[in-house]
N, C-alpha and C positions, 0 to 999 in steps of 0.2 A: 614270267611274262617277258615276251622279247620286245628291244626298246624300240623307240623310236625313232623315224627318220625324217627329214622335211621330205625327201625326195624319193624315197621307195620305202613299202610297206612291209612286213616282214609279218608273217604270223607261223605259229609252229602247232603241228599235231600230229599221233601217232608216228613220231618219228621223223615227220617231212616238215622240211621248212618250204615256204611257199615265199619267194623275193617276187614283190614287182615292182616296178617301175612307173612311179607313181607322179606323170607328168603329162597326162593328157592331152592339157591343153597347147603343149608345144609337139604332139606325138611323139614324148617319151625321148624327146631328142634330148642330148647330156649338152651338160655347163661342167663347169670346172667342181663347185660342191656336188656336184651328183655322182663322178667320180669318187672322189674325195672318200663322200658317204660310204660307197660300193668298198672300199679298204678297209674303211669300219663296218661293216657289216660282215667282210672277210672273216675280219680278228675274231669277230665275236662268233661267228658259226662254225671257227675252227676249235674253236673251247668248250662247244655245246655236244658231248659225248654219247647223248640221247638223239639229236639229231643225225639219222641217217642217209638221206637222201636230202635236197635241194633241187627244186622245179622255180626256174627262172621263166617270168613275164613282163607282159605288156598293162597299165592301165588303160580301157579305153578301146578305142578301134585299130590300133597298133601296136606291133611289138616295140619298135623304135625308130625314128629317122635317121638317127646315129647321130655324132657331136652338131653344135649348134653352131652356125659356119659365125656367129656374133661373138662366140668365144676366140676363136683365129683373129677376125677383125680388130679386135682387142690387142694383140698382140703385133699385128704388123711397125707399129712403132718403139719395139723394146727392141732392149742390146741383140744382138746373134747368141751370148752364151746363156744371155736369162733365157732366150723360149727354148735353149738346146735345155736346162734342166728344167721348165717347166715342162714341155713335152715330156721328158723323160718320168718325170713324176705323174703323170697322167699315163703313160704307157703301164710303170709299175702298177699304178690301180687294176688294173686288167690282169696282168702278170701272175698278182696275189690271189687272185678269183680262181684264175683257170689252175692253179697247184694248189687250190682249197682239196684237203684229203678225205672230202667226200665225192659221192657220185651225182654231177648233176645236171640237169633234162632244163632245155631249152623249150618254151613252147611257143611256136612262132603263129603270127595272125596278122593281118592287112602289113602293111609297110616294114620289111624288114632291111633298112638300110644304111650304107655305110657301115659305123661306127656301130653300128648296130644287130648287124650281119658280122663284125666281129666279136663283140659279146658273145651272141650266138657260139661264134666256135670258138670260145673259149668255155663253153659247156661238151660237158661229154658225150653227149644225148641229142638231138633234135628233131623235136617234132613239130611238123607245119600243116596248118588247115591249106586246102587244093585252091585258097583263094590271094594266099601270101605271096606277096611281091618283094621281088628281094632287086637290088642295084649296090656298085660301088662308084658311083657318081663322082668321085673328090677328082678326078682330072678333070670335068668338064668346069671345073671353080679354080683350075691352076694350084690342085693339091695333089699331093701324090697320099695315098693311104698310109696315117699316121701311127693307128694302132695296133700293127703286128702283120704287114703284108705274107711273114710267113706261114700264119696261121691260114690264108686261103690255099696257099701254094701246096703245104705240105696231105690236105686233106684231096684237092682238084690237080695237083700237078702244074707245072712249070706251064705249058701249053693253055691251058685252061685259066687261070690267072691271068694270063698276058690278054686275053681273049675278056676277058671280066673288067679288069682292073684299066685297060689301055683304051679299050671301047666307051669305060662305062656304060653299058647296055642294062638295059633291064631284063629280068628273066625271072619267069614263073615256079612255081612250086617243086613239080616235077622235070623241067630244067634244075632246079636245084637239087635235087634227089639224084639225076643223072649225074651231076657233078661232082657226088661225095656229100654234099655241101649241109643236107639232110639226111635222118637216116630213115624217116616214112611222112608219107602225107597222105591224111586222112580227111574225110570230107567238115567242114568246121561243125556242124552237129556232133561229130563224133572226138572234136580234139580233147577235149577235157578228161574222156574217158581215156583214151588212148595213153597220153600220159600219165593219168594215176596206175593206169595197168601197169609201167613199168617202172612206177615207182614200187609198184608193192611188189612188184618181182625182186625188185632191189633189197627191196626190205627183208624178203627171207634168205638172205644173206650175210655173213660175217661182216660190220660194216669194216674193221680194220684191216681186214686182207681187203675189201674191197677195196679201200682208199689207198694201203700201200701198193696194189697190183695199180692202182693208177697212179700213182708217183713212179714204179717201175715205167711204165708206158713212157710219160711225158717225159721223164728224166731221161730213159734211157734210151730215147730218139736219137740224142746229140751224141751219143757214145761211141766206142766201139763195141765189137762182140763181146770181149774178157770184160770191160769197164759194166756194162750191161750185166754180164753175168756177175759178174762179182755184187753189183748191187741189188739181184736177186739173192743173191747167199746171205747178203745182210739184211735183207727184209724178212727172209725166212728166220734165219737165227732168232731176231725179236720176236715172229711168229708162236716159236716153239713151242714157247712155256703159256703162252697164251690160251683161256678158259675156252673159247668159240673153238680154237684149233683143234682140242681136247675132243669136243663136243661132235666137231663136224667127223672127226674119226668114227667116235663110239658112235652116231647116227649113222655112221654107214654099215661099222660092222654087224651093228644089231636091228639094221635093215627097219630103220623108224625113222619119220621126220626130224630135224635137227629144232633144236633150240638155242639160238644164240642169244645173248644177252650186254654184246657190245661190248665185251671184255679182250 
């Protein structure tokens, strides 16, 4: 049974864990324990070896508003170095999410903002109903974007970011899809489906080449070419002797569907 959370709901089947965000009544916007939680929910679905996939949401009419601008007001009267490691310890929460070594699908609906819009891309995956509203608002409140301004830039580019981030403007679904920002958006009758579709595409896949082909990715961003390559040789090597690796061979050479079993 997966545990419990005051702040997001977690349930698990066939493989997929389903996180949401279970804050309706402020839409889904984060506090300091709702972070927190999201660290502990990390640990725990990075230990859960049956778990293949994670499909991240919203409770409610939203995905998120993003953090709660009453958590910051809170802090306007503390030292300079305490919010330099509170932030920093809120920043990690997010951190440990997006280098969780599975594969995981953002599923975006009405308000996806801020704080919230970077959750989002710190999943692998996003999918948004044509009715999702997405902003980065924190300049027009005298913030600048707290939790990982690289995570928009490296997906939308320098130019695009500055345009998002400087503006705070708001923008639509397929503005966001133009941006990188999404990778489809479907009409919201059909979001539900759309995302489980590529969960179970997921699914018929090695889930440990899948999760270290994405530690390759996100690691080897910040690389160079040899530093990169070298940490594909070391993700192989572990690879090797591994049962899926085995399996995805002999299902090819003997021209039959593969069977992994997470090994």
């Amino acid at each position: 049974m997966a545990p419990e959370y005051q702040n997001w709901l977690l349930s698990e089947e066939a493989h997929v864990a389903t996180l949401t965000l279970n804050r309706p009544q402020v839409s889904n916007s984060f506090d300091t324990q709702t972070l927190y939680e999201l660290r502990d929910v990390t640990a725990h679905l990075g230990k859960q070896k049956h778990i293949w996939a994670v499909i991240v949401q919203g409770q409610g009419k939203h995905f998120s508003m993003g953090m709660d601008v009453s958590v910051i007001q809170e802090r306007l009267d503390q030292p300079e170095q305490d919010n330099r490691e509170y932030l920093l310890g809120l920043q990690q929460c997010l951190d440990g999410f997006e280098a969780l070594e599975k594969p995981t699908i953002a599923k975006l609906h009405g308000f996806c903002i801020g704080g919230g819009l970077i959750l989002a891309l710190c999943c692998d995956f996003r999918i948004a109903s044509q009715r999702t509203i997405f902003s980065l608002p924190e300049v027009k409140l005298g913030m600048a974007v707290i939790m990982g301004t690289q995570r928009i830039t490296r997906v939308a580019g320098v130019a695009t970011t500055k345009e998002l981030v400087l503006l705070g403007k708001r923008f639509n679904a397929r503005d966001a899809q133009a941006y990188g920002l999404v990778n489809s958006v479907v009409p919201p009758e059909e979001l539900d489906a759309a995302v489980a579709a590529l969960a179970d595409k997921l699914l018929k896949l090695p889930p440990r080449t899948v999760g270290i082909a994405k530690c390759i990715i996100n690691e080897g961003y910040n690389l160079s070419m040899r530093e990169s390559q070298d940490l594909e040789i070391d993700a192989q090597a572990e690879l090797l002797h591994s049962p899926d690796f085995r399996e995805g061979l002999a299902s090819h050479l003997e021209k039959r569907p593969p069977h992994f079993i997470g090994e």
